[in-house]
C-alpha positions, 0 to 999 in steps of 0.5 A: 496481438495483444503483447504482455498484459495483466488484468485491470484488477492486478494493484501495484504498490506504487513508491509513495505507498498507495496501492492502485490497480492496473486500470486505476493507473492506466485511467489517472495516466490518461486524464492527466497524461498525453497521448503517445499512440492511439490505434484499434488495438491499443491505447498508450499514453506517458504520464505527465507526472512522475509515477514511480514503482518498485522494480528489480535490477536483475545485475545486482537483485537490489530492489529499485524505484523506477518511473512509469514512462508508458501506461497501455490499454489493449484488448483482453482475451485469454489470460493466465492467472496465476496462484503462488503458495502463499495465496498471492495471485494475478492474470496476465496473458500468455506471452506476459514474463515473470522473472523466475529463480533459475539456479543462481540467476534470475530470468523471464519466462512467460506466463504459458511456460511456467510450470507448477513449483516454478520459483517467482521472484517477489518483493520481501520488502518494499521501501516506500517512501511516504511524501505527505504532510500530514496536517495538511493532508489530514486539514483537507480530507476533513474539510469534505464533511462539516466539520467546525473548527474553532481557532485559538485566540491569537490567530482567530484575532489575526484572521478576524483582522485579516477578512475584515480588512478585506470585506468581510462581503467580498471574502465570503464570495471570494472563498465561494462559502455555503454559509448564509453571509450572517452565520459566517460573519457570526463565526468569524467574532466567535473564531469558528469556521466551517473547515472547508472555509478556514482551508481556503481562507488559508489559501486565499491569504497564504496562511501555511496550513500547519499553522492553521491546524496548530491554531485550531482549539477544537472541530465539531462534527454537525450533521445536517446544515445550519440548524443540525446538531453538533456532536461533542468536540475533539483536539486535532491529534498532535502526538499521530503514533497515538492516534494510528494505534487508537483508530488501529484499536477501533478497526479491530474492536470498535463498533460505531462510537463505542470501543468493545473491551476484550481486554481491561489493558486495552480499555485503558489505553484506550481511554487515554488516548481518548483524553490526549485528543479530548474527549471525555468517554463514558462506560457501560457495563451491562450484563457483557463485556464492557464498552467505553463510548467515544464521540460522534465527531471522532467517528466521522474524523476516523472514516474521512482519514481510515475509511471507518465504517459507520456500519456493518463494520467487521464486513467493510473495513479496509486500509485507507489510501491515507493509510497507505501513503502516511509515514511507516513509524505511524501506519505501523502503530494502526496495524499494531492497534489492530492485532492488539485487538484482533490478531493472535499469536498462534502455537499451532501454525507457529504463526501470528494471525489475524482475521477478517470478515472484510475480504477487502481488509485481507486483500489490504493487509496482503500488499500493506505488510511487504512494507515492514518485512512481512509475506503474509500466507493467505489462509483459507479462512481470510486469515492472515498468517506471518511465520518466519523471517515475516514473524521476526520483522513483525516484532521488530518493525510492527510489534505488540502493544499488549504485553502478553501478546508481545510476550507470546511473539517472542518466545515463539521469534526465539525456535523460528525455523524459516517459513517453509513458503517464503523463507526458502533459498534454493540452491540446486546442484546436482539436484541437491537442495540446500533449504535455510530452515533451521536456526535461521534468525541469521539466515543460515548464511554460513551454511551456504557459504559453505556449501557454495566454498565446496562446490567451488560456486563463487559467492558473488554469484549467491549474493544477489540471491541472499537478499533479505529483501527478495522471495521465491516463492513458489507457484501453486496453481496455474487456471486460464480465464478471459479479460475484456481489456488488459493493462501494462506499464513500461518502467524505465532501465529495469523493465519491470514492476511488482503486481500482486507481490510479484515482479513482472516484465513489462512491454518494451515499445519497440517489441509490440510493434515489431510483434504487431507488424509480424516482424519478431517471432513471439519467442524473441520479444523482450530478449535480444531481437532485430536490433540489439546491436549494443550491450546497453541495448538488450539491458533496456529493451529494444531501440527501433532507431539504430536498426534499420527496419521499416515499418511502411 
């Protein structure tokens, strides 16, 4: 039996912001991991280091970190999947719960049971919580190609004073170097190094890696080894706002090294930013529209850090894995640089947009944007569209750098009514309806206040649900189809997780094995069971010591 499972394809947003698919994660787990229960029909392993991920305490509807205390591999068969109206999609198996919007509460029904215009409970916002140091992070991605950096004085002395003391022979061998022994000896009087050297010299003598990355005057890309050419060089970027918005600038109308200028306002922005990091750009202007070039060495920088594609770019740019784990107040200046280029602000879907011809970028930008607020639509074309509350906290956490662009947004933020996909709260009483759709830059809370005081319905109650951090969004087409193998994760206290912008129930240990041993029906798995003798006990799942059950 193949208990509650989603597809391997099914990407969490995890809380330091990368965003890893269900097999991505059940593999990272097993590598590092133990086994905690091997058997024909599954596999389960706990993760030896914390993994954490968003999930909801259903008591309070606050959104919660959680850790990922069991990664499962089972066998697949028939699954679900399941399409919300604003293009989000995920399968999981029959039995999988999602945690619905039912009246004022929120509870689990299983993926077979749920019907189309069903209420899903989705995150609006997820606060992820970036934990990398971004020299060093951008130090050690770059050392992967052959990039050369030069030292400023002061520490290429120190350095040089160092290595020398320590037998310039020895080090070499020591930082196992694919420099022949006289190139490097001739860098080190010269204060250049390959990267991949100076990081691990860094480690070798306990340098702390910001000072290196302060120290270093300039890096050059050289292809090819000894005898290949270098490209021009490049400053390390010490202001990172700026460099997210230029490489969000080139993702959006770059092509290679050269920046395409759709609009001369952009063109200068960008022509300083290529200054701040020094480079010195050059412009042609044939018969089109104008292009400024940058450098070779830039270009091989951006795809190490973002995954700029060095060709076919419209169909291959994505949102890097160092995107998605860098700080908020710098991922937000590249998506900024990017609607700047290619995002538009839309009249008639009374949206901001954007496109792509990279089914990976609308794929990216889906999960990305829940960090500041945002539900985008999925639109059929691979647009992107954000309206309603999504459009306000696009101004408010995101925003235009182009002025009319920022212009056009605000006006439009000033008559929002709320997005009739994600903005609504239902509230059903008798079947009446109450909808927040108009004037609700406050959210219309008055209006149900109102409405709850009449209808003698406490606001306690609709508290948990007035959560600007939480969706209903609704289900808008149901298909079966098969999977090999499926997934699940077990999340400590609340049981559940966000897959594809949604949350959803995962397996409690106990249950599967009951289920497994044909001990619990089916209908009573994950809710209280055999053994729930205690309160606590149903609120965490199911314990198997206190019941007396024998599984022999």
């Amino acid at each position: 039996h193949h208990g509650k499972c989603v597809a391997g394809d099914s990407r969490l947003i995890l809380a330091d912001g990368s965003i890893k698919t269900a097999k991505e994660i059940f593999e990272r787990v097993a590598k590092e991991g133990k086994v905690y229960e091997e058997k024909e029909e599954h596999t389960i392993f706990t993760p030896n280091k914390n993994i954490e991920v968003f999930s909801l305490n259903k008591q309070t509807g606050k959104i919660e970190t959680k850790q990922l205390e069991l990664a499962w591999k089972l066998k697949g068969g028939k699954l679900i999947k399941i399409k919300l109206r604003n293009n989000f999609e995920i399968a999981t198996t029959p039995e999988h719960k999602y945690v619905v919007l039912d009246g004022l509460n929120f509870t689990k029904k299983e993926a077979k049971d749920i019907i189309l215009g069903e209420r899903i409970v989705s995150p609006r916002k997820v606060d992820i919580q970036s934990n990398i140091e971004i020299k060093k992070e951008i130090l050690l991605k770059l050392k992967e190609k052959r990039f050369y950096a030069t030292l400023k004085e002061e520490l290429g002395k120190k350095l040089k004073k160092i290595i020398l003391i320590n037998n310039i022979k020895e080090v070499t061998k020591q930082i196992n170097s694919e420099l022949k022994y006289k190139s490097f000896y001739h860098g080190v009087w010269q204060n250049r190094y390959l990267l991949k050297d100076l990081v691990n010299l860094a480690i070798l003598f306990e340098i702390n890696f910001e000072d290196i990355y302060n120290n270093i005057g300039s890096v050059v890309f050289r292809n090819g080894a000894q005898k290949g050419k270098n490209s021009l060089p490049i400053k390390l970027p010490q202001n990172f706002e700026n460099f997210y918005y230029l490489a969000g600038l080139l993702i959006g109308d770059g092509h290679h090294k050269k920046f395409i200028v759709g609009k001369p306002k952009l063109g200068e922005k960008f022509t300083a930013l290529c200054k701040e990091i020094g480079i010195k750009v050059t412009f042609r202007n044939y018969d089109r529209t104008p292009e400024i070039v940058s450098n070779q060495t830039l270009v091989e920088a951006l795809n190490s850090l973002f995954d700029y594609p060095k060709k076919h770019k419209s169909h291959n740019v994505k949102i890097s894995n160092f995107v998605f784990r860098s700080p908020k107040e710098y991922s937000s200046k590249l998506l900024r640089g990017y609607f700047d280029t290619d995002g538009s602000v839309e009249k008639s879907r009374r949206a901001i947009t954007i496109s792509s011809a990279s089914n990976q970028m609308i794929k990216d930008l889906s999960l990305f944007l829940l960090r500041f607020g945002c539900i985008p639509i999925i639109e059929i074309d691979n647009t992107i569209s954000l309206s309603g509350n999504s459009l306000i906290n696009f101004r408010k956490e995101i925003g235009f750098g182009l002025e009319e662009k920022a212009y056009k947004a605000q006006i439009m933020s000033q008559t929002i009514i709320g997005s009739a996909v994600s903005d609504i709260i239902p509230i059903t009483l008798n079947n009446g309806m109450i909808s927040l759709q108009e004037n609700f830059r406050n959210i219309n809370t008055e209006k149900i206040i109102n409405f709850c005081n009449k209808n003698d319905i406490s606001l306690e109650k609709i508290n948990k649900i007035m959560n600007e951090d939480l969706a209903f969004i609704e289900v808008k087409s149901l298909e079966v189809i098969e999977e090999e193998f499926v997934y699940d994760f077990t999340v400590k206290d609340n049981h559940n997780f966000v897959a594809e912008g949604m949350f959803i129930s995962n397996t409690t240990f106990s249950d599967n094995l009951l289920l497994g041993a044909g001990m619990i029906s089916d209908e009573l798995t994950g809710k209280a069971c055999v053994m729930d003798f205690h309160e606590d006990e149903k609120e965490r799942g199911i314990t198997i010591d206190a019941a007396n059950v024998s599984m022999i």
